[in-house]
Structures are given as structure tokens and as C-alpha cells.
C-alpha positions as CSV (number, residue, x, y, z in Angstrom):
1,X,30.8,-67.9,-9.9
2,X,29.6,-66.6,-13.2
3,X,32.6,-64.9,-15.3
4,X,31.6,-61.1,-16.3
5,X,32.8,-61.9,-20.5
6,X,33.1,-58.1,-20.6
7,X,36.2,-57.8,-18.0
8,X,39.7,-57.8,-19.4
9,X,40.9,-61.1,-19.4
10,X,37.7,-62.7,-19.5
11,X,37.7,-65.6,-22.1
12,X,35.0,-67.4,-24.0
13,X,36.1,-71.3,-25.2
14,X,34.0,-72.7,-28.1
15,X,33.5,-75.9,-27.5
16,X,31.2,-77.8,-29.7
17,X,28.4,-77.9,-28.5
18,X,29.0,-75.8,-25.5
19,X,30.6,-72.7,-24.7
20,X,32.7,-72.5,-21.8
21,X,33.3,-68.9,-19.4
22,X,36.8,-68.5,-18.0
23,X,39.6,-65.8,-17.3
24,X,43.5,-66.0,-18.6
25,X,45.5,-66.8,-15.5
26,X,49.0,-66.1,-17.1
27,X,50.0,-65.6,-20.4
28,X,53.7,-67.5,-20.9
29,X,56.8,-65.7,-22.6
30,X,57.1,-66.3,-26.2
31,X,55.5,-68.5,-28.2
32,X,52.0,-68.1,-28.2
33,X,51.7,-69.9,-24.7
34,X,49.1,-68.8,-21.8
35,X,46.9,-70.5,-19.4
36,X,43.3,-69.9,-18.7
37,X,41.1,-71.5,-16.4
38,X,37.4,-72.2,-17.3
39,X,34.4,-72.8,-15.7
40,X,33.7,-76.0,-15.6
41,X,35.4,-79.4,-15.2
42,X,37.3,-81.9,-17.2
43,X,35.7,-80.2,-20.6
44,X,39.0,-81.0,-22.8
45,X,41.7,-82.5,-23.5
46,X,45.4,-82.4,-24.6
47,X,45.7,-82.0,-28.3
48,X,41.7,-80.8,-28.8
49,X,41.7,-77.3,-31.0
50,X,38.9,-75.0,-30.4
51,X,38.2,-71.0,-30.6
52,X,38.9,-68.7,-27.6
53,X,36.9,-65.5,-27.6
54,X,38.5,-62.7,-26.3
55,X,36.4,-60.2,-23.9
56,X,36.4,-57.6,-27.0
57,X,35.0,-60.2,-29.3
58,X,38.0,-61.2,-31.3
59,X,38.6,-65.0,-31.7
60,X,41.9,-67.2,-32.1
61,X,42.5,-70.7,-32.8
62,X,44.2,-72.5,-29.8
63,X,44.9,-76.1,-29.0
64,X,45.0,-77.7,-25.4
65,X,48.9,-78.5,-24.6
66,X,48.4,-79.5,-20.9
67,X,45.7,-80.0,-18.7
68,X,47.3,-79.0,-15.7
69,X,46.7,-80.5,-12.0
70,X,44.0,-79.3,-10.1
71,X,44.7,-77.2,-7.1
72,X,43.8,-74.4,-4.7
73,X,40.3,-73.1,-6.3
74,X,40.4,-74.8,-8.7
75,X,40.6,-78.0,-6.8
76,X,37.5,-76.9,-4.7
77,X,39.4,-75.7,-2.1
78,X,37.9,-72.0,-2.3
79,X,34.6,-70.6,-3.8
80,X,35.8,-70.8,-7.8
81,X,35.4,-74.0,-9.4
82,X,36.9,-74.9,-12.6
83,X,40.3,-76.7,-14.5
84,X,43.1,-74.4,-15.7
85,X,44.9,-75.7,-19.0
86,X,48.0,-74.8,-21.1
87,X,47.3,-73.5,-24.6
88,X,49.3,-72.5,-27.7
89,X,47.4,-70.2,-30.2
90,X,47.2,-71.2,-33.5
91,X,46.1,-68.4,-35.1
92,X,42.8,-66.1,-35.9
93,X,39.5,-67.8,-35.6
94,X,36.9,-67.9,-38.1
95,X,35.0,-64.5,-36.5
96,X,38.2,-62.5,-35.7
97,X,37.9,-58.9,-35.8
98,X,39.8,-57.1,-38.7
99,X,42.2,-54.7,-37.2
């Protein structure tokens, strides 16, 4: 299933070299916490820092906290592949839009 990067909640992960589609599946109470599952399989891992793109184009710093066990969907159970992971936002990425 290809992600619509438009649609609210729709996500962009910049990966070097790759950039990964996915959607936020929860974002966590306090803290900066929230999970999102992306397209794609086994693509990071705990500790790695990257850039999330927001659907309207702003960017934050995250790091991975958890990779968190596959299941349901995103096991391969149903029709949406993909690996959901635990992040904590850092802070504005290099591109963030100036509010």
C-alpha cells in the first residue's frame, strides 16, 4: 500500500540514503513520545536519529527508542506491511518550517 504523504498523519522518515512512507499510529502523553509505522521492514534501529517529515512539510529530529514486535498488519497478517517503532523527538530538523 503506498502512503498518500499529503493525508494528516502521514509521515516521511529520512533515512540516509532512503526515504521511508509511513503514518503516526499514536502519539504518547508527554514527552515528545509517539509511534509511527513505516513502510517497509527492519529499516532502523534503537538509538539511530533521523528526520521525520510531517505531511505539511515541516521536519523534526527524532531518535528510534523501541522497535516494537511485529503484529497484526504489520506482521503480514493483513494487506499493510511494515514495522512500527517508538520515537522521542528531538527537536526541529534542518528544513523545518518557520512558524
Amino acid at each position: 500500500m503506498q502512503t498518500d504523504t499529503t493525508a494528516f498523519g502521514s509521515v516521511t522518515a529520512h533515512v540516509e540514503p532512503a526515504a521511508l512512507s509511513g503514518q503516526i499510529s499514536a502519539l504518547e502523553g508527554g514527552g515528545g513520545y509517539m509511534r509511527v509505522l513505516l513502510d517497509g521492514t527492519d529499516a532502523l534501529n534503537a538509538g539511530q536519529e533521523f528526520e521525520l517529515e510531517m505531511h505539511d512539510g515541516a521536519r523534526f529530529r527524532v531518535v528510534v527508542i523501541e522497535v516494537l514486535p511485529r503484529s497484526g498488519a504489520a506482521a503480514g497478517n493483513d494487506a499493510e506491511p511494515g514495522q512500527e517503532y517508538r520515537l522521542k523527538l528531538l527537536g526541529r530538523g534542518s528544513r523545518a518550517r518557520s512558524s
